[in-house]
N, C-alpha and C positions, 0 to 999 in steps of 0.2 A: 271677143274672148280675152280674159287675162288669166297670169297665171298669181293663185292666189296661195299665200300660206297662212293658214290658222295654227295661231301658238294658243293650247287652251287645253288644261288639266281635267274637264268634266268629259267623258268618254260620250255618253250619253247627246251631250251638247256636240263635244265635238265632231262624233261620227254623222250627226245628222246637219251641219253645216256639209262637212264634205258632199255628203253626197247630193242635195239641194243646190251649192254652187256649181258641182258637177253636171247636172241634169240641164244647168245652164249656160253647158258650153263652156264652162271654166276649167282650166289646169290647177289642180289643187293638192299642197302637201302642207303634214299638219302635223302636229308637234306637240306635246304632253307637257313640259316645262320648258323651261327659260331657258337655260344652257345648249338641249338639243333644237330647241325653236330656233337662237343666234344663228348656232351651228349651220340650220339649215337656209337660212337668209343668206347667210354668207353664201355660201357654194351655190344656191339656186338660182338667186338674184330673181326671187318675184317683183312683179308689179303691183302688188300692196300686200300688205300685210295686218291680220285681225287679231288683236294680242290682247289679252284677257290679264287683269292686274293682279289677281289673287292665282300665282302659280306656285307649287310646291317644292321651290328650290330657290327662286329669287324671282324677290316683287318684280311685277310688269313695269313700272316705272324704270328699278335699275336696268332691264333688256333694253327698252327704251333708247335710255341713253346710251348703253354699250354700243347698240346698232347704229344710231347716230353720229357717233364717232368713226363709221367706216362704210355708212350708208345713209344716201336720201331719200331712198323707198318710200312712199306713201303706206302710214300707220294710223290704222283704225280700233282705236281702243273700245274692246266688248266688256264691260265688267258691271260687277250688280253692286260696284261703290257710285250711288247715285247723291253723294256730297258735295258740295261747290270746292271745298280743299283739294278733292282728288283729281276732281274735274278741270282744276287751273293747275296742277301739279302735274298732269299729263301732257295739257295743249304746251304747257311753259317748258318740258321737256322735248316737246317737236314733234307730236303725236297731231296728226291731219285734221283728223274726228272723234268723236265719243257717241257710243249709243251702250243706253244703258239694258242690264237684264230686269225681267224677262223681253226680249224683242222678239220678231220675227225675220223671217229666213227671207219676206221680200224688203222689208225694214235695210238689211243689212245690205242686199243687193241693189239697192238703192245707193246707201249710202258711200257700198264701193265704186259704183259708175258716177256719181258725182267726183269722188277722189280723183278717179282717169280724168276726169273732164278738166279738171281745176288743173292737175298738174302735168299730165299731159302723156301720164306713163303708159306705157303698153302697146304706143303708137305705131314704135316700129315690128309688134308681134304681128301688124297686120299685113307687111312686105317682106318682101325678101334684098339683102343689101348685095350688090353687085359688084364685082370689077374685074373687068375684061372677061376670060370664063370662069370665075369663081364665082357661086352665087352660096350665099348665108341666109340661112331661113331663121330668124331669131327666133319666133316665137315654137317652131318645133325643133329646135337644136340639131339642124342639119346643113352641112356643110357640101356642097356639090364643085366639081369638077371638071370639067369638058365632060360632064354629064354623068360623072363619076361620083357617086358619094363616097366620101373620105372618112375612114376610119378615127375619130378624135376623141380622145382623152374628154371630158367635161372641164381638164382646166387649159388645153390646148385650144379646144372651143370657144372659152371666154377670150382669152388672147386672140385667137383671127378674127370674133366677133369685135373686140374692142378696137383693131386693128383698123378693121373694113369699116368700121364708125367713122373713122375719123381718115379714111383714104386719103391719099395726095400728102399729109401730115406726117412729118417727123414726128414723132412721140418717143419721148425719153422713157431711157428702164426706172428711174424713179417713180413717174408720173403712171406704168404699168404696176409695180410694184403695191402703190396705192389702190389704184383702181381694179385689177384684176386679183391682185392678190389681198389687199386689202390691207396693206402692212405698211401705214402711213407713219411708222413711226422706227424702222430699220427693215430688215430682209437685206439678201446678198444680190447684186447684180447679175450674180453667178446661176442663180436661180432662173433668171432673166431668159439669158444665153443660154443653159441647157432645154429649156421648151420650145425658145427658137428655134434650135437646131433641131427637136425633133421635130416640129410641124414644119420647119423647111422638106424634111425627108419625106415629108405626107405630100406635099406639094412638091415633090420631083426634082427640085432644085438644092444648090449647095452656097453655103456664103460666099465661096469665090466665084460662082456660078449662078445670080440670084436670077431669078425671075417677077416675085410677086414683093416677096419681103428684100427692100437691100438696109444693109446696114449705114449708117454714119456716121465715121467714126468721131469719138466724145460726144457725139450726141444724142443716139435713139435709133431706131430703125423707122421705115417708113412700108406700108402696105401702097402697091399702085402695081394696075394693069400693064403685063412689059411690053415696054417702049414709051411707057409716058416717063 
């Protein structure tokens, strides 16, 4: 199962994607133009992405690139520009695939399970990431607790998710910044440090009193199971 977003202005097209990739076990959100399509890349962080060129606010190509610049998500371009110009103007802007309209709904399905295959996305929706009693369910956005499911934010979520990725690891507020927030190019530290502190609060613990997350100072904070 992946979780998939369709960005695609034909309602007709679009509803009957969803529910076909649904019918196949897929988590699927879907998107009518470019701007709420980003939008929703950004916050949901699927494992691929089907993006239609002809949308009614800004061509597929600029989304494209916009996404690129703050995401490597596997992109599968569906559009009915079946031209060699659009066709190199898409892959050359970092779009995975092209399949062109009219396709079919196993055509596509297809063509997304090669995407996973090739890059490797959605691997870890099949496990759950562990450390000591925390365990992170990526692929159902669930966080547990000495068996306790914890209340989390969707951007507290991305944060212990990102955290628990890279266990044992310092990771700097800049390098979350980017990655969690998306903001490779300023955001406040501060920003940082107040999510901290509230998911420290979800996790029982306080920064003078760390358990899961300790901080270092000038450097980043680190996720690891206490006493390692």
């Amino acid at each position: 199962m992946a979780h998939v977003l369709i960005i695609e202005d034909d309602e007709r097209i679009r509803t009957l994607l969803v529910r076909s990739l649904r019918d196949q076990d897929h988590a699927v959100d879907s998107a009518r133009d470019g701007m709420s399509g980003l939008s929703l890349a950004v916050d949901t962080r699927p494992d691929v992405v089907v993006l239609d060129l002809g949308l009614p606010d800004v061509d597929g190509t600029q989304v494209l690139a916009m996404l690129r610049a703050v995401s490597q998500v596997p992109v599968i371009i569906a559009s009915a520009r079946d031209d060699d110009p659009s066709l190199v103007a898409a892959l050359d802007a970092g779009a995975d695939d092209y399949v062109v309209k009219p396709y079919t709904t196993a055509q596509l399905e297809a063509r997304i399970r090669a995407v996973l295959r090739r890059t490797g996305a959605g691997r870890t929706a099949d496990r759950a990431v562990v450390v000591g009693d925390l365990s992170i369910e990526v692929a159902s956005r669930r966080a547990v607790l000495g068996g306790e499911l914890l209340d989390l934010t969707p951007r507290e979520f991305d944060l212990l998710a990102h955290l628990a990725g890279r266990a044992g690891e310092v990771v700097t507020k800049r390098e979350l910044l980017t990655e969690v927030w998306h903001q490779a190019w300023g955001g406040s530290d501060k920003t940082v440090d107040v999510h901290l502190s509230w998911l420290r609060r979800k996790l029982g613990e306080t920064a003078a009193e760390p358990r899961y997350l300790t901080s270092v100072r000038g450097v980043g904070v680190r996720l690891a199971a206490p006493g390692e």
